[in-house]
ZARO-595344 format. One record per residue: x negated, y negated, z of N, C-alpha, C in turn; residue number from 0; residue in three letters. Coordinates in steps of 0.1 Angstrom, whole numbers, plus 5000, padded with zeros to 4 digits. Layout:
REM ZARO-595344
+------+------+------+------+------+------+------+------+------+------+------+
|  n_x |  n_y |  n_z | ca_x | ca_y | ca_z |  c_x |  c_y |  c_z | resi | resn |
+------+------+------+------+------+------+------+------+------+------+------+
|    X |    Y |    Z |    X |    Y |    Z |    X |    Y |    Z |  NUM |  Ala |
...
+------+------+------+------+------+------+------+------+------+------+------+
REM end
This chain:
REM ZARO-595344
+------+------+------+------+------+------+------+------+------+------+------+
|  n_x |  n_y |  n_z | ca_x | ca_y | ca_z |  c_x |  c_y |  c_z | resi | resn |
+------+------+------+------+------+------+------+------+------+------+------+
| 7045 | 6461 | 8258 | 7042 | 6471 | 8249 | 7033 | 6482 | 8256 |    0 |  Unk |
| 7040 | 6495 | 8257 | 7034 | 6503 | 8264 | 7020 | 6512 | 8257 |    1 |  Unk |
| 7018 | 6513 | 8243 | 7014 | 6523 | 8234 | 7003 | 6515 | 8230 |    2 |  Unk |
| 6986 | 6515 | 8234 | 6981 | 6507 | 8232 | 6971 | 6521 | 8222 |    3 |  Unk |
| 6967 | 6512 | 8210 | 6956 | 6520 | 8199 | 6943 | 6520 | 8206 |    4 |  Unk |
| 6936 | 6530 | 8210 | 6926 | 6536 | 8216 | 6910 | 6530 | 8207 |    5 |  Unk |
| 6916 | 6529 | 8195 | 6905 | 6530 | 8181 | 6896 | 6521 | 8187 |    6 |  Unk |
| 6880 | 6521 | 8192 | 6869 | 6508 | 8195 | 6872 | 6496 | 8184 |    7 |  Unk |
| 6879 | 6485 | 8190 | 6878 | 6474 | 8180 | 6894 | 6467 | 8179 |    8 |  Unk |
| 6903 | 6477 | 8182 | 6913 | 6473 | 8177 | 6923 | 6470 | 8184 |    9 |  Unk |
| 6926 | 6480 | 8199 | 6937 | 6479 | 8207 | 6953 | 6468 | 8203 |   10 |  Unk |
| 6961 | 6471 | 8188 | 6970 | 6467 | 8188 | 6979 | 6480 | 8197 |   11 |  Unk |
| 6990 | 6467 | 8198 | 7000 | 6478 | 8212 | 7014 | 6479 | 8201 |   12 |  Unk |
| 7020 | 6490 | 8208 | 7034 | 6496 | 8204 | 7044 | 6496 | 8214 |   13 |  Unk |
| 7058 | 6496 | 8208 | 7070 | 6497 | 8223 | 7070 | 6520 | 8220 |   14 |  Unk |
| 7066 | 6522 | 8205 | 7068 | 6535 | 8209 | 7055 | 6546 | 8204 |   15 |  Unk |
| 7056 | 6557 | 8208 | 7043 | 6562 | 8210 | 7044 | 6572 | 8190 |   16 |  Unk |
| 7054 | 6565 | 8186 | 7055 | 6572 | 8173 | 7048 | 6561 | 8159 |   17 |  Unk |
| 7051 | 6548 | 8166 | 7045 | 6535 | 8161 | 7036 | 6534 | 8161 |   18 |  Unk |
| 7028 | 6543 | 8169 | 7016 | 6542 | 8175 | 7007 | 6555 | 8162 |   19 |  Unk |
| 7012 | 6569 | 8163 | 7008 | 6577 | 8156 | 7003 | 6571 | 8142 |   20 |  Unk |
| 7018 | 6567 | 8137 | 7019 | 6561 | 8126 | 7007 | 6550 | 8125 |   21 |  Unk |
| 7009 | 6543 | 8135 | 6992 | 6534 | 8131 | 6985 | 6539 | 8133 |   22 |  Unk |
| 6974 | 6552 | 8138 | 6963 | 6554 | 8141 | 6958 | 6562 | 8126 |   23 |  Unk |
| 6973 | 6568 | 8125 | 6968 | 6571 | 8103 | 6959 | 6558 | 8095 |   24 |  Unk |
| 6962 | 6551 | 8101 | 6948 | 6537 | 8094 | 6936 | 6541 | 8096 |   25 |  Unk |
| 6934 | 6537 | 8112 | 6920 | 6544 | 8112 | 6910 | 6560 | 8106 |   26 |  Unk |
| 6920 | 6571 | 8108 | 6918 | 6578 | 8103 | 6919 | 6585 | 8088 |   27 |  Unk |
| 6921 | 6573 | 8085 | 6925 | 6584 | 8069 | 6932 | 6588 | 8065 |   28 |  Unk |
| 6942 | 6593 | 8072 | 6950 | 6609 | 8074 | 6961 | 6603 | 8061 |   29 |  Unk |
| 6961 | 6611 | 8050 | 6972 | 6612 | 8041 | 6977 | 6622 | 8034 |   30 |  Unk |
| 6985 | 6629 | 8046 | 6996 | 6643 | 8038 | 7004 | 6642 | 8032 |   31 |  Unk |
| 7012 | 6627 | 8026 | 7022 | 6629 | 8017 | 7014 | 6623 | 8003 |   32 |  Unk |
| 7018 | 6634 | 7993 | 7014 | 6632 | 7979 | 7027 | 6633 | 7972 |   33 |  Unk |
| 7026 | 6623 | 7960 | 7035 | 6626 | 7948 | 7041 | 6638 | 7945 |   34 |  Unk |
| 7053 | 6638 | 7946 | 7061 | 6645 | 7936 | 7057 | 6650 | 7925 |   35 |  Unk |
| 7055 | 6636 | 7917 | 7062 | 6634 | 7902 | 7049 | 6646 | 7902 |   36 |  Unk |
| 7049 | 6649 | 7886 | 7041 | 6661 | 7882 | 7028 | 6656 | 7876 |   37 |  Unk |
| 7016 | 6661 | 7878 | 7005 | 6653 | 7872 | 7002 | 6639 | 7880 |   38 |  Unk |
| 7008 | 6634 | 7895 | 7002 | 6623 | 7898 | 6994 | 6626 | 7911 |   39 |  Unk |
| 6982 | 6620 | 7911 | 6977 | 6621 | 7923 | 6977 | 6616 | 7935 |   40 |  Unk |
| 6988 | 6602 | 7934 | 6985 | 6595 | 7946 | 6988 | 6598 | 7956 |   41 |  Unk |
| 6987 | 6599 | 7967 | 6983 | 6604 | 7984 | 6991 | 6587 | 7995 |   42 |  Unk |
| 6996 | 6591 | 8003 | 7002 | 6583 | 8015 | 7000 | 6587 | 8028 |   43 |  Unk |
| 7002 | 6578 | 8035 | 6998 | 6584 | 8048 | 7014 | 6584 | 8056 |   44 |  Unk |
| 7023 | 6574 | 8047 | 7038 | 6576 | 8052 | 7046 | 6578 | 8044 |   45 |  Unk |
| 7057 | 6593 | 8043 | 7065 | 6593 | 8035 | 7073 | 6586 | 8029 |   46 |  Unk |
| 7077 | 6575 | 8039 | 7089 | 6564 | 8028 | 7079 | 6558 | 8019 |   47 |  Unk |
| 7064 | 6554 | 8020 | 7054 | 6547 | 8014 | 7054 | 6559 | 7999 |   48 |  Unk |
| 7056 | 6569 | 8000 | 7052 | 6583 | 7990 | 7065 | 6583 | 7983 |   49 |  Unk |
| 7078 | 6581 | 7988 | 7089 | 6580 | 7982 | 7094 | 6565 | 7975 |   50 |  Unk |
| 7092 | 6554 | 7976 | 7089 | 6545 | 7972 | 7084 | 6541 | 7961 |   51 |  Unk |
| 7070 | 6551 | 7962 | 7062 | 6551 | 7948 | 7069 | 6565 | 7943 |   52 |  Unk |
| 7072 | 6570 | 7941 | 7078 | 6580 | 7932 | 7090 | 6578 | 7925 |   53 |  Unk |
| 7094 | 6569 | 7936 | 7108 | 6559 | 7925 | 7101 | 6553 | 7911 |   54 |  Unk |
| 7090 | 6551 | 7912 | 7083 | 6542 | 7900 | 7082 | 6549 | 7889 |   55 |  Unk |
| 7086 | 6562 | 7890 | 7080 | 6570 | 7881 | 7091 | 6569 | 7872 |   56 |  Unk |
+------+------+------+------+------+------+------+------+------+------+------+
REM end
């Protein structure tokens, strides 16, 4: 696994450096996909996770 997480504490590894992105949204917080539906506020950090929950609605 070439794509090791930098974060102090954690160094899980990845085969790709997009696997990788996608995990470091843990550490940081980072959540740009929000609901659709109208009036909801929940927040994701990965689109299929934001589409998923919008199916519920």
């Amino acid at each position: 696994r070439k794509y090791v997480c930098s974060h102090i504490g954690c160094g899980k590894a990845f085969t790709t450096s997009g696997h990788l992105s996608r995990h470091y949204r843990i550490h940081t917080g980072e959540k740009n996909y929000h609901c659709l539906y109208p009036g909801c506020t929940s927040r994701f950090s990965r689109q299929d996770n934001m589409m998923q929950h919008y199916r519920t609605h």
